[in-house]
PQR file of N, CA, C, O and H, with PARSE charges and radii, in Angstrom:
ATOM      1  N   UNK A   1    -106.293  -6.317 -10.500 -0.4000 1.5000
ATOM      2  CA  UNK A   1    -105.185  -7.028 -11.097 -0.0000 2.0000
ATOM      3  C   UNK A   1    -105.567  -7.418 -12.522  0.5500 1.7000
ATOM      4  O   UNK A   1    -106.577  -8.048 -12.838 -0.5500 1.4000
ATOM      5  N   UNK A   2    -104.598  -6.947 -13.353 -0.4000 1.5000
ATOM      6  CA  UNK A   2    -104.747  -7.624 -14.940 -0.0000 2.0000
ATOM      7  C   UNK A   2    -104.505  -9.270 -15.195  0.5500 1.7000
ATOM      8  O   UNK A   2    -103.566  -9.931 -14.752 -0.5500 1.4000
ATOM      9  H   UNK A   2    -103.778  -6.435 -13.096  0.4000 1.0000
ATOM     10  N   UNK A   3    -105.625  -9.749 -16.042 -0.4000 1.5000
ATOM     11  CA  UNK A   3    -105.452 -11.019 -16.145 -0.0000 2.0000
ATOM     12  C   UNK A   3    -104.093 -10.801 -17.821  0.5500 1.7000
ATOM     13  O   UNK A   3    -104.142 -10.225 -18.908 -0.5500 1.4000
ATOM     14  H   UNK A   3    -106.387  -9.212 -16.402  0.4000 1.0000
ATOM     15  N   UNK A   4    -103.175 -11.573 -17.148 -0.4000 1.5000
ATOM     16  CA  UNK A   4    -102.107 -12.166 -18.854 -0.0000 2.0000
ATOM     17  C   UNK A   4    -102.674 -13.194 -19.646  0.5500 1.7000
ATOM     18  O   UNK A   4    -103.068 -14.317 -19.330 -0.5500 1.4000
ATOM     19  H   UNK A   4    -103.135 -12.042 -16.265  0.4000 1.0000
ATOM     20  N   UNK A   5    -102.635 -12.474 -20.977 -0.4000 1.5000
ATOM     21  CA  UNK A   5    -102.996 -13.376 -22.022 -0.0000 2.0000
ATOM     22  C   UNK A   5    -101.478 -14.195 -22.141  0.5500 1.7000
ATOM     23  O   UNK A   5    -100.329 -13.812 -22.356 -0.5500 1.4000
ATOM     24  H   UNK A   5    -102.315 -11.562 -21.235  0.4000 1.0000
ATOM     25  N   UNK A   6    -102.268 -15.850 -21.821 -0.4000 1.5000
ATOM     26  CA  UNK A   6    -101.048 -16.489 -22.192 -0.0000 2.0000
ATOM     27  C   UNK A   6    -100.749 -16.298 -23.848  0.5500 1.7000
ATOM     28  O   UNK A   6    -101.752 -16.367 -24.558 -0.5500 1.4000
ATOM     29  H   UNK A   6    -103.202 -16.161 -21.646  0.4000 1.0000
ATOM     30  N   UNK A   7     -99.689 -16.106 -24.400 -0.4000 1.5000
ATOM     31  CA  UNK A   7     -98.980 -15.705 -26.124 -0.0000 2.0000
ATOM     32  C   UNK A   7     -99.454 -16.327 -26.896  0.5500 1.7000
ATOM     33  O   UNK A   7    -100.246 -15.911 -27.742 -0.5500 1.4000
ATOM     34  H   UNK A   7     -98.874 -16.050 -23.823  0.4000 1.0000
ATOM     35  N   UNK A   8     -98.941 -17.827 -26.727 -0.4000 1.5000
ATOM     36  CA  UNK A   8     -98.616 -19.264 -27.801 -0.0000 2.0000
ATOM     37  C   UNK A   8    -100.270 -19.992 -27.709  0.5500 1.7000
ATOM     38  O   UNK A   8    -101.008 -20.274 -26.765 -0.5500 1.4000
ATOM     39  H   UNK A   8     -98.298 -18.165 -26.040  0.4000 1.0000
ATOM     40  N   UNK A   9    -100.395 -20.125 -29.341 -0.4000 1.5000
ATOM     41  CA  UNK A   9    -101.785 -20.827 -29.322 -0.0000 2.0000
ATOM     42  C   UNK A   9    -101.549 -22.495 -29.473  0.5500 1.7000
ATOM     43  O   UNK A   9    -102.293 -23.311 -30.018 -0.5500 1.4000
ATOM     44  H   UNK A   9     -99.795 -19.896 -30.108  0.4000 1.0000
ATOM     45  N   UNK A  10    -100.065 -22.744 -28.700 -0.4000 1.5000
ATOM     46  CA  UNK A  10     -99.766 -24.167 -27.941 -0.0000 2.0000
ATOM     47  C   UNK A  10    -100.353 -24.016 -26.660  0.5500 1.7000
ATOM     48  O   UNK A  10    -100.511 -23.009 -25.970 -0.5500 1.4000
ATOM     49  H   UNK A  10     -99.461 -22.081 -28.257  0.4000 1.0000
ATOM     50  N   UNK A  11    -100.774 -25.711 -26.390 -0.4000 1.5000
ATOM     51  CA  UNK A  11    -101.326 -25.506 -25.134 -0.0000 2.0000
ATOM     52  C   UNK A  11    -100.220 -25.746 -23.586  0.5500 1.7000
ATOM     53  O   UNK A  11     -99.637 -26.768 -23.950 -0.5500 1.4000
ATOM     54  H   UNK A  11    -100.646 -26.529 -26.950  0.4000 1.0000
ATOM     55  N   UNK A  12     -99.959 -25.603 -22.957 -0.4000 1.5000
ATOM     56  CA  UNK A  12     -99.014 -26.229 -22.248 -0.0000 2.0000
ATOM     57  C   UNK A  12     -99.302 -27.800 -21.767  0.5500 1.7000
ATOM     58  O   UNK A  12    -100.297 -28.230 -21.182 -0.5500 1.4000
ATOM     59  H   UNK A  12    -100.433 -24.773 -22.662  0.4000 1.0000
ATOM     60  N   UNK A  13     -98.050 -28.554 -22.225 -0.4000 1.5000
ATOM     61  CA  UNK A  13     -98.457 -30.072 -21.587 -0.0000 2.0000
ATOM     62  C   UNK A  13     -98.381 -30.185 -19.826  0.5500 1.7000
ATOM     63  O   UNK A  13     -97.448 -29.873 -19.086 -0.5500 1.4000
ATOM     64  H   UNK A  13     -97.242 -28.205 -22.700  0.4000 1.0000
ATOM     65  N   UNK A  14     -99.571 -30.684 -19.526 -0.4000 1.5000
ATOM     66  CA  UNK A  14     -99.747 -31.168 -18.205 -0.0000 2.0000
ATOM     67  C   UNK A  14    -100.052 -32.627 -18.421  0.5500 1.7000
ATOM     68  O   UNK A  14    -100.756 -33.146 -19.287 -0.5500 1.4000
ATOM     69  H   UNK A  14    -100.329 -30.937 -20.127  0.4000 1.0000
ATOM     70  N   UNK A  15     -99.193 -33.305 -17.193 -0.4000 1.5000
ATOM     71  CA  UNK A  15     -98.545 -35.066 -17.175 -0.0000 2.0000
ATOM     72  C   UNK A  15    -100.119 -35.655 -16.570  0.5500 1.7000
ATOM     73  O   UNK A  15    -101.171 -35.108 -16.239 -0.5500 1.4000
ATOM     74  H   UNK A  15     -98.621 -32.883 -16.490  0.4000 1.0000
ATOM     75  N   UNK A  16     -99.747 -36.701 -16.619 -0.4000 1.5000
ATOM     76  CA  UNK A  16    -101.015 -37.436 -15.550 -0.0000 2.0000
ATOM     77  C   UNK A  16    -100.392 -37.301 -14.625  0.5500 1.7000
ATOM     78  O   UNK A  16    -100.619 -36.467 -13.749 -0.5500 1.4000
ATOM     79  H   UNK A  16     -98.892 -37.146 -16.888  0.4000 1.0000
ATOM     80  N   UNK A  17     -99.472 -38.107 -14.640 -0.4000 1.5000
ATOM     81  CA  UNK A  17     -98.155 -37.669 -12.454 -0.0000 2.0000
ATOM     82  C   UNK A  17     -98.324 -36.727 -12.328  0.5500 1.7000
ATOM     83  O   UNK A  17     -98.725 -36.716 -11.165 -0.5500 1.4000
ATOM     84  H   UNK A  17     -99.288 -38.785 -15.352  0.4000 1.0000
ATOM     85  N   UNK A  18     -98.352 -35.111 -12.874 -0.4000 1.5000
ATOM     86  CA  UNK A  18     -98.081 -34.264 -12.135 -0.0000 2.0000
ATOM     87  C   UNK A  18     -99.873 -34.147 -11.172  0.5500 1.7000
ATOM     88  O   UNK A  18    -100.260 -33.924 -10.025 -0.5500 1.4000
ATOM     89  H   UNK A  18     -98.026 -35.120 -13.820  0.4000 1.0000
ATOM     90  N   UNK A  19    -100.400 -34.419 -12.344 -0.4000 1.5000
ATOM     91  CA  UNK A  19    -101.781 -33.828 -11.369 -0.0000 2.0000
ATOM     92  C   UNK A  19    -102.034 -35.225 -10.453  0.5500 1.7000
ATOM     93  O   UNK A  19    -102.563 -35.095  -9.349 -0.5500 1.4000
ATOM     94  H   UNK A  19    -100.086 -34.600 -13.276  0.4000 1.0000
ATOM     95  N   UNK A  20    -101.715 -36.321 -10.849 -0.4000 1.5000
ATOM     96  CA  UNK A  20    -102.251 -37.044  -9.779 -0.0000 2.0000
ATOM     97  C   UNK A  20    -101.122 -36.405  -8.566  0.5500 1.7000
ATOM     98  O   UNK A  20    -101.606 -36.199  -7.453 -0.5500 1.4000
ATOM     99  H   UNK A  20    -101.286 -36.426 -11.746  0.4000 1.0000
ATOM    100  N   UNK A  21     -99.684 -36.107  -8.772 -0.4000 1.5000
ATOM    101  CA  UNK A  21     -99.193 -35.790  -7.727 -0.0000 2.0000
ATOM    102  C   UNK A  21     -99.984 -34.424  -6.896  0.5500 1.7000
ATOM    103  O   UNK A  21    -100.199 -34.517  -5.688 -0.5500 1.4000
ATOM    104  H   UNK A  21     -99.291 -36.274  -9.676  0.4000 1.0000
ATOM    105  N   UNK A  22    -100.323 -33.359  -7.557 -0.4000 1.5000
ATOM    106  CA  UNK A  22    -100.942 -32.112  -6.887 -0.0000 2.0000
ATOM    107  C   UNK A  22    -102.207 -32.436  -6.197  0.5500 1.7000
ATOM    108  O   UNK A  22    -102.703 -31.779  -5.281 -0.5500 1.4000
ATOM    109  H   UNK A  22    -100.149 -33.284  -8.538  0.4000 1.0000
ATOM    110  N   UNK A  23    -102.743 -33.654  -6.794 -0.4000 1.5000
ATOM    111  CA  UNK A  23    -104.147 -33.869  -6.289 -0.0000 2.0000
ATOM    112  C   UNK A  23    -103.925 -34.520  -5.320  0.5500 1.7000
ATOM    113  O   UNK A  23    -104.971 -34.405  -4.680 -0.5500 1.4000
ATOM    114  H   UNK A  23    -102.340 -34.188  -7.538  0.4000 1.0000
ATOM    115  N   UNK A  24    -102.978 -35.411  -4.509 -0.4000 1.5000
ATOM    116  CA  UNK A  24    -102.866 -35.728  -3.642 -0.0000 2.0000
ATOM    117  C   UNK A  24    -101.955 -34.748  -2.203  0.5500 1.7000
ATOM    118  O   UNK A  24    -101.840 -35.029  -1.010 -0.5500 1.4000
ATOM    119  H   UNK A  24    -102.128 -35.504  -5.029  0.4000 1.0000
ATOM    120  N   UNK A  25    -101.403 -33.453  -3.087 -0.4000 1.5000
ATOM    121  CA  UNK A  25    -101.942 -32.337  -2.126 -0.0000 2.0000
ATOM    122  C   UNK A  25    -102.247 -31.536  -1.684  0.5500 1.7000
ATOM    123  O   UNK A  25    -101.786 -31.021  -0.665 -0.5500 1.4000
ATOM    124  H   UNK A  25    -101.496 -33.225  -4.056  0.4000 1.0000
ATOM    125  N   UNK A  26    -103.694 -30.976  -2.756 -0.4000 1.5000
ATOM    126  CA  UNK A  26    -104.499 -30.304  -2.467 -0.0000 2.0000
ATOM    127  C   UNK A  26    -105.624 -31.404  -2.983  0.5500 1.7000
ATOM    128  O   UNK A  26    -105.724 -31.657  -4.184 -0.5500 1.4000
ATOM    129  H   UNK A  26    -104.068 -31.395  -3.583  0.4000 1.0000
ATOM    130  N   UNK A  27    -106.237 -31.868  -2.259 -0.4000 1.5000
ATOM    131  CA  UNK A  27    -107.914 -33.216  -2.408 -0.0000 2.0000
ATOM    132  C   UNK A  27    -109.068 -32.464  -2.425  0.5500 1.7000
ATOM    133  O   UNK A  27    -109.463 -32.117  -1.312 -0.5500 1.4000
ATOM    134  H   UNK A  27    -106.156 -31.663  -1.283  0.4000 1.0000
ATOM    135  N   UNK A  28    -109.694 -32.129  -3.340 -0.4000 1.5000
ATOM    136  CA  UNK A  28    -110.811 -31.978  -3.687 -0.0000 2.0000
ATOM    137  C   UNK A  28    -111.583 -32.043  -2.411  0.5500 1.7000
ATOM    138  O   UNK A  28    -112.624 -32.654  -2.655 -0.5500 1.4000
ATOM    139  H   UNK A  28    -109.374 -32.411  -4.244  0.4000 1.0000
ATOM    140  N   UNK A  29    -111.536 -31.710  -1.252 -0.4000 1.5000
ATOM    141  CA  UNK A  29    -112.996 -32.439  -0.263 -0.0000 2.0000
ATOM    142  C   UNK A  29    -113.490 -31.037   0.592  0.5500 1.7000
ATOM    143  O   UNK A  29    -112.888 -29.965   0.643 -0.5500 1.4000
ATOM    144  H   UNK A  29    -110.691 -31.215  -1.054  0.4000 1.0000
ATOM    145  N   UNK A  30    -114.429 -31.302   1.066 -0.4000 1.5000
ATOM    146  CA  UNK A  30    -114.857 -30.053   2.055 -0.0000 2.0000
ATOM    147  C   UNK A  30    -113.478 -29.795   3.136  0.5500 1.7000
ATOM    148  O   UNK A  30    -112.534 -30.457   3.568 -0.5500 1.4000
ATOM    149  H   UNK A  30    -114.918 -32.173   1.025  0.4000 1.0000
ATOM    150  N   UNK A  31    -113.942 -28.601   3.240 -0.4000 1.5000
ATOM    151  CA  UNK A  31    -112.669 -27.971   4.288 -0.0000 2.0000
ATOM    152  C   UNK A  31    -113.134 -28.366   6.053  0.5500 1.7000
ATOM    153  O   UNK A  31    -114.179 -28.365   6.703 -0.5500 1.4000
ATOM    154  H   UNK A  31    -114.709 -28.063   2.889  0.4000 1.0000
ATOM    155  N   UNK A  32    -112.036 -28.603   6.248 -0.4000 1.5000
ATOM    156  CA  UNK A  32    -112.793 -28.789   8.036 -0.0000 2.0000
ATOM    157  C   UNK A  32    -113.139 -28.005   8.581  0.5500 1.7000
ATOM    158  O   UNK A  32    -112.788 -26.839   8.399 -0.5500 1.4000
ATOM    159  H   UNK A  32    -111.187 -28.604   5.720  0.4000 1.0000
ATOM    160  N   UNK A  33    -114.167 -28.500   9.668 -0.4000 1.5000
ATOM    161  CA  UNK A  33    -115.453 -27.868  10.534 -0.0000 2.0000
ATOM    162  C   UNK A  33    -114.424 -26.261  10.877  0.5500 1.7000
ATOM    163  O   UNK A  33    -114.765 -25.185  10.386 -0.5500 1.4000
ATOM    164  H   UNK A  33    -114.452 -29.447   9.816  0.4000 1.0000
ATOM    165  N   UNK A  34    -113.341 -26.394  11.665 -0.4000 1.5000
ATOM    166  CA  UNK A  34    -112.995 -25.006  11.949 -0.0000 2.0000
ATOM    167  C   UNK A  34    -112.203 -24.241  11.273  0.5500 1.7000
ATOM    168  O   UNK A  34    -111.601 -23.365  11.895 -0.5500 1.4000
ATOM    169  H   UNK A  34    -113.064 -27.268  12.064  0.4000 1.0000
ATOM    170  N   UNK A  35    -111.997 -24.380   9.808 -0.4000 1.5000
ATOM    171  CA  UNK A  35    -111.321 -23.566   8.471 -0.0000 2.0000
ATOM    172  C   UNK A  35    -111.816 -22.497   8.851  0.5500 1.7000
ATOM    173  O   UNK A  35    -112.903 -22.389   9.418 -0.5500 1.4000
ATOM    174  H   UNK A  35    -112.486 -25.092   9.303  0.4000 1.0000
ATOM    175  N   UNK A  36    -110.960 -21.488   8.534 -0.4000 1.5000
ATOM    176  CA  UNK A  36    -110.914 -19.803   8.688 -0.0000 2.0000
ATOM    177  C   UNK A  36    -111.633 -19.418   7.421  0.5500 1.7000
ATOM    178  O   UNK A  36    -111.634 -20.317   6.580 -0.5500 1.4000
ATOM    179  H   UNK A  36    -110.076 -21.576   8.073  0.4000 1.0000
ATOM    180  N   UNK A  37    -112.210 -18.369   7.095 -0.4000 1.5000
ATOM    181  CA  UNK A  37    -112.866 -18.145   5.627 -0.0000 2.0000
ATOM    182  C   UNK A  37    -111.530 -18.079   4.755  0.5500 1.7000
ATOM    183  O   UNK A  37    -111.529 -18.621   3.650 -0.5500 1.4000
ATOM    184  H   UNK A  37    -112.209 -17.638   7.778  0.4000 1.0000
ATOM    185  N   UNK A  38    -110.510 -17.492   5.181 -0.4000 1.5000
ATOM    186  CA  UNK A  38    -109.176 -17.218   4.487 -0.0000 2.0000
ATOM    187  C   UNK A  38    -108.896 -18.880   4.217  0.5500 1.7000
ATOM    188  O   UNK A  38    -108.769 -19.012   3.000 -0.5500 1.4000
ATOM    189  H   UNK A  38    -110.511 -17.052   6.079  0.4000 1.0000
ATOM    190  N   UNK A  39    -108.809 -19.675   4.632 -0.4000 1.5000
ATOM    191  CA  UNK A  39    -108.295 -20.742   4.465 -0.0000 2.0000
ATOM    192  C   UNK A  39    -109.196 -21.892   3.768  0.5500 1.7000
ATOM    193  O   UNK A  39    -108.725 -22.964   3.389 -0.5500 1.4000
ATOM    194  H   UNK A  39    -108.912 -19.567   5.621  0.4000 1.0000
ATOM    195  N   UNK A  40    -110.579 -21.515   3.650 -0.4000 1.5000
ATOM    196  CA  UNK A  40    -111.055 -21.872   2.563 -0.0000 2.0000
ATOM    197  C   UNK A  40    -111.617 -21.570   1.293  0.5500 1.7000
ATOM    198  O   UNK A  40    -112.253 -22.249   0.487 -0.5500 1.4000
ATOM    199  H   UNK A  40    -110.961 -20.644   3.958  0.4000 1.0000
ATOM    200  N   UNK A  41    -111.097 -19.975   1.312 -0.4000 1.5000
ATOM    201  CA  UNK A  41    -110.516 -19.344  -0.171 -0.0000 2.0000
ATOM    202  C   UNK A  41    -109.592 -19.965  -0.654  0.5500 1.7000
ATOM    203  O   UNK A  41    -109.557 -20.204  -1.861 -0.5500 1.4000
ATOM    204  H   UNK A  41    -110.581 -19.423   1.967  0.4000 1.0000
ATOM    205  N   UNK A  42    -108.589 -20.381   0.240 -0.4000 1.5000
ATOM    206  CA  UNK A  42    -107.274 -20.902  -0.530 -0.0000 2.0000
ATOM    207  C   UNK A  42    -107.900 -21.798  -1.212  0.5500 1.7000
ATOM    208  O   UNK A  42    -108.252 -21.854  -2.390 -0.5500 1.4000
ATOM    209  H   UNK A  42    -108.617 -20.187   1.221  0.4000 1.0000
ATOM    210  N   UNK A  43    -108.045 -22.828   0.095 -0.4000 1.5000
ATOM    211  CA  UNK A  43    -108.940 -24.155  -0.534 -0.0000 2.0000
ATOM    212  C   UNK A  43    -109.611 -24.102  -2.075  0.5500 1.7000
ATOM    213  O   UNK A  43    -109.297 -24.808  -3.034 -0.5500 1.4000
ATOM    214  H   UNK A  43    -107.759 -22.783   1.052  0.4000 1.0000
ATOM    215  N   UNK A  44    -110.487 -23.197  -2.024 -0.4000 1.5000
ATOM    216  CA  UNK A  44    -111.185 -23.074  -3.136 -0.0000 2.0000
ATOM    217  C   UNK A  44    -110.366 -22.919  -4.405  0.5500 1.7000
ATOM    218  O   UNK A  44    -110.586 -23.305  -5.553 -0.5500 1.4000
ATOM    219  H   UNK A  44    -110.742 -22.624  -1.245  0.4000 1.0000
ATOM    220  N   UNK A  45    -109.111 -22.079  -3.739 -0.4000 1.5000
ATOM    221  CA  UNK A  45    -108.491 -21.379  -5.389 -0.0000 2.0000
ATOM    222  C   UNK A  45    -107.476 -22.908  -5.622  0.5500 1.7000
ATOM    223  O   UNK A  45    -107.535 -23.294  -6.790 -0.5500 1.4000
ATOM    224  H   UNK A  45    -108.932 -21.765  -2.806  0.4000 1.0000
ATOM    225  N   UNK A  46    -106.878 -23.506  -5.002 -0.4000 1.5000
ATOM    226  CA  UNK A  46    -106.139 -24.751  -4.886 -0.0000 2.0000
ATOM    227  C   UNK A  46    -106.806 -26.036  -5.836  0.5500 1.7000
ATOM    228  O   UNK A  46    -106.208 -26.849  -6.540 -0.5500 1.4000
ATOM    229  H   UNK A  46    -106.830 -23.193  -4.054  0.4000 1.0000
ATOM    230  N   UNK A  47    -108.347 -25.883  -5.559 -0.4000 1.5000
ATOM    231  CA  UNK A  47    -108.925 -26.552  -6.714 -0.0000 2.0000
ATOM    232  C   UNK A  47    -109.542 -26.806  -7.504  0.5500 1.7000
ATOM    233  O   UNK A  47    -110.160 -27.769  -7.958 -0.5500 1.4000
ATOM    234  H   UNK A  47    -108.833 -25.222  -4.987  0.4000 1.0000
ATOM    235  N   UNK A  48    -109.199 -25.066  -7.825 -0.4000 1.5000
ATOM    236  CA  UNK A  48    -109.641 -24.933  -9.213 -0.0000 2.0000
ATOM    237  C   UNK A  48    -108.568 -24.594 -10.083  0.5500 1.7000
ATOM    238  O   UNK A  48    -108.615 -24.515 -11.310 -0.5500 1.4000
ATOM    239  H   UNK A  48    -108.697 -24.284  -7.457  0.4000 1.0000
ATOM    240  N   UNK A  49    -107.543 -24.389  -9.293 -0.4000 1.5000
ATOM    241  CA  UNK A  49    -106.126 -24.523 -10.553 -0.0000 2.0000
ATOM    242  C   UNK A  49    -105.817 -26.181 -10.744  0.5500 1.7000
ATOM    243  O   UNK A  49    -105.303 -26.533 -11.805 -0.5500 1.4000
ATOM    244  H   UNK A  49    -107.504 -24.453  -8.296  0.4000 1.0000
ATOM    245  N   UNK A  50    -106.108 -27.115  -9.794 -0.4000 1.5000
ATOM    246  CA  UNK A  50    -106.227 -28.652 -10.040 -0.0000 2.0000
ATOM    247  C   UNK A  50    -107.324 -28.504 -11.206  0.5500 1.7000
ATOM    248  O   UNK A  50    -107.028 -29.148 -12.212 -0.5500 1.4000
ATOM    249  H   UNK A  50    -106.525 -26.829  -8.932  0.4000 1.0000
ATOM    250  N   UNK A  51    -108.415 -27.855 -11.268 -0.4000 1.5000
ATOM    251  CA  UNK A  51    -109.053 -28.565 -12.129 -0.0000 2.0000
ATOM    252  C   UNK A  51    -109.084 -27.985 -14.135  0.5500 1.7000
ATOM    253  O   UNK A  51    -109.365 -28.465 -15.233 -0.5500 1.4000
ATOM    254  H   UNK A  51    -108.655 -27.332 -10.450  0.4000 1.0000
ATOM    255  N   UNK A  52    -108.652 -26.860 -13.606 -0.4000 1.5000
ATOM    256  CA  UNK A  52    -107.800 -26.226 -15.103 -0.0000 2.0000
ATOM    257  C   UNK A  52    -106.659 -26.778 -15.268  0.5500 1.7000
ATOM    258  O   UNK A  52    -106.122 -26.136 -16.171 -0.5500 1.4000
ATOM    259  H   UNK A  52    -108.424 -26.471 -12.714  0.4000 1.0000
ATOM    260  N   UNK A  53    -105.793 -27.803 -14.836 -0.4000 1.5000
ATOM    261  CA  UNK A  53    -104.690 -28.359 -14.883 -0.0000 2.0000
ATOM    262  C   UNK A  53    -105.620 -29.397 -15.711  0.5500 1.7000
ATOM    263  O   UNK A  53    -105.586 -29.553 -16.932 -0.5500 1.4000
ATOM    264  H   UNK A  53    -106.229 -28.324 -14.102  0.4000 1.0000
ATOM    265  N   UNK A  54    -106.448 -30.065 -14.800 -0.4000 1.5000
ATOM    266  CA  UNK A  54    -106.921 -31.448 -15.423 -0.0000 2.0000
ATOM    267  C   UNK A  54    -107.361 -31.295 -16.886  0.5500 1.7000
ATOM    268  O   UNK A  54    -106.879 -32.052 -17.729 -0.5500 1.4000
ATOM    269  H   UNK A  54    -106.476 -29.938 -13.809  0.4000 1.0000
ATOM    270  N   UNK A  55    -108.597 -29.985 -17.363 -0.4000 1.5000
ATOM    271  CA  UNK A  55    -109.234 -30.096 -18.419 -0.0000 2.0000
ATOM    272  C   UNK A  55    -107.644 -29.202 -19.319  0.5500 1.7000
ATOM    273  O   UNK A  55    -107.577 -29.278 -20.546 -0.5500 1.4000
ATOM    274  H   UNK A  55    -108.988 -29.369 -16.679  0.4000 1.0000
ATOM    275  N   UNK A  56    -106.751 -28.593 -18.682 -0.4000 1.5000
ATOM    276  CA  UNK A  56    -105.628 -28.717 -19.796 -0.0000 2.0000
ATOM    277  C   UNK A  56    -104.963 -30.056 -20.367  0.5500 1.7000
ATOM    278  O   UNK A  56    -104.267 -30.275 -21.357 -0.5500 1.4000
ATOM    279  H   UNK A  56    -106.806 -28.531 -17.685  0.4000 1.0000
ATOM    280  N   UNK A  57    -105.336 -30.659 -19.600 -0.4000 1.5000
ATOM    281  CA  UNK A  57    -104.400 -32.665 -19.786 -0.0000 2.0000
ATOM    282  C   UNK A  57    -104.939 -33.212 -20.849  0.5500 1.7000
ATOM    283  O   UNK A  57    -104.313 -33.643 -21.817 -0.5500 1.4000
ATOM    284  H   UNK A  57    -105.902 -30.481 -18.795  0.4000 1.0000
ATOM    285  N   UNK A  58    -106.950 -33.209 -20.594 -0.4000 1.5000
ATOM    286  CA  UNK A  58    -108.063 -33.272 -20.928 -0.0000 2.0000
ATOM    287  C   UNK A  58    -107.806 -32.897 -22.812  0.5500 1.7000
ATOM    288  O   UNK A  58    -107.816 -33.689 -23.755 -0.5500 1.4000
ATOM    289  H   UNK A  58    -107.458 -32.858 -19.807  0.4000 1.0000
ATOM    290  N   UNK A  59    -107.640 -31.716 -22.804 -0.4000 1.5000
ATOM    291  CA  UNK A  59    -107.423 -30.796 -24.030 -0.0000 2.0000
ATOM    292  C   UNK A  59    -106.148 -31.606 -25.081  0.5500 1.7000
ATOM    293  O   UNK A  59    -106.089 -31.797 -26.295 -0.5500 1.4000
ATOM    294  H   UNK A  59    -107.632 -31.073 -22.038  0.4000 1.0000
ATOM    295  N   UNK A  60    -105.430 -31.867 -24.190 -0.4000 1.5000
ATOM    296  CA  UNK A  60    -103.947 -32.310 -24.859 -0.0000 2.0000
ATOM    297  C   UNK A  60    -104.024 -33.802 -25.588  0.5500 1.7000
ATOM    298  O   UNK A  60    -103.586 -34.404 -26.568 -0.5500 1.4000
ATOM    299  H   UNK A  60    -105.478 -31.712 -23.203  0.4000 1.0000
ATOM    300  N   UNK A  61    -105.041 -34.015 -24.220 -0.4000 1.5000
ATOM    301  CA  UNK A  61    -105.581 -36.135 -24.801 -0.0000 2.0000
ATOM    302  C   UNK A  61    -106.194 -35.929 -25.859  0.5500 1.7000
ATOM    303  O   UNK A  61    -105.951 -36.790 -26.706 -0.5500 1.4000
ATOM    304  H   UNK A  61    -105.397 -33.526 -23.424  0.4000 1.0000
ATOM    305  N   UNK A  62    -106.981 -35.049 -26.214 -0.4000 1.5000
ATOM    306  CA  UNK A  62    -107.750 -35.143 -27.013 -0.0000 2.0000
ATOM    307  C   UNK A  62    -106.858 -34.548 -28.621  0.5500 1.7000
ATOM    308  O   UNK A  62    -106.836 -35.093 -29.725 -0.5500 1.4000
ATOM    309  H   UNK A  62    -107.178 -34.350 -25.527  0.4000 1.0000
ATOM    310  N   UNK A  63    -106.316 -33.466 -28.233 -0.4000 1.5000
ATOM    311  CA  UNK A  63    -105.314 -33.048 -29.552 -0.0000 2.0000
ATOM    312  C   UNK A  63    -104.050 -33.014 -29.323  0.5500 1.7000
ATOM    313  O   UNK A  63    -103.604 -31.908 -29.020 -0.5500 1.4000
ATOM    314  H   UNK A  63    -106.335 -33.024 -27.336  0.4000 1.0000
ATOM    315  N   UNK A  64    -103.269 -33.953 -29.375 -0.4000 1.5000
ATOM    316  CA  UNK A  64    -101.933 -33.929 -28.703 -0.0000 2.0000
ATOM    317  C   UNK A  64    -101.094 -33.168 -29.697  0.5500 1.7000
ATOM    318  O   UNK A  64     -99.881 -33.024 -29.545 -0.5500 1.4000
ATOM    319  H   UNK A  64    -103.631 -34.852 -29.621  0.4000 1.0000
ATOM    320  N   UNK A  65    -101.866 -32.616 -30.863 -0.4000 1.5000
ATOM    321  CA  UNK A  65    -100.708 -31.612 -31.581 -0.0000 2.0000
ATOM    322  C   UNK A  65    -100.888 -30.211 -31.715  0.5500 1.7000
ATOM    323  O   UNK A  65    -100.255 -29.483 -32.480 -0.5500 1.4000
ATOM    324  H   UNK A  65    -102.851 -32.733 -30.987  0.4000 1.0000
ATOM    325  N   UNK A  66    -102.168 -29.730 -30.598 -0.4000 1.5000
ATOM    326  CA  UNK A  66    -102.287 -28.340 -30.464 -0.0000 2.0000
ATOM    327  C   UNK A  66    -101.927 -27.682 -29.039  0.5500 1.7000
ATOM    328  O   UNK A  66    -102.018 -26.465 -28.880 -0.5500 1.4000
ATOM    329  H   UNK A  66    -102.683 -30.322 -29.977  0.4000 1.0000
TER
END
């Protein structure tokens, strides 16, 4: 699969609500004792788009005009 270059060298704004909302559901924590490997791939991919959300927020706090 080809990765897309996002276009615009704007960053997209991400809220504090939205990620505190996503983070409350997908939580950062170990997966339970009987998670399927499939189901803690998801897991895995779930938070790490939480956490490229965050250091996009991260990015924005810091330059809110790029």
């Amino acid at each position: 699969m080809k990765k897309r270059q996002y276009k615009s060298n704007k960053l997209p704004i991400v809220t504090l609500e939205l990620l505190e909302y996503l983070e409350t559901i997908f939580p950062d924590q170990c997966p339970d004792k009987g998670s399927s490997v499939e189901d803690i791939y998801v897991k895995i991919g779930n938070v790490q788009v939480i956490r490229k959300l965050r250091s996009l927020h991260e990015e924005h706090t810091k330059n809110p005009l790029g």
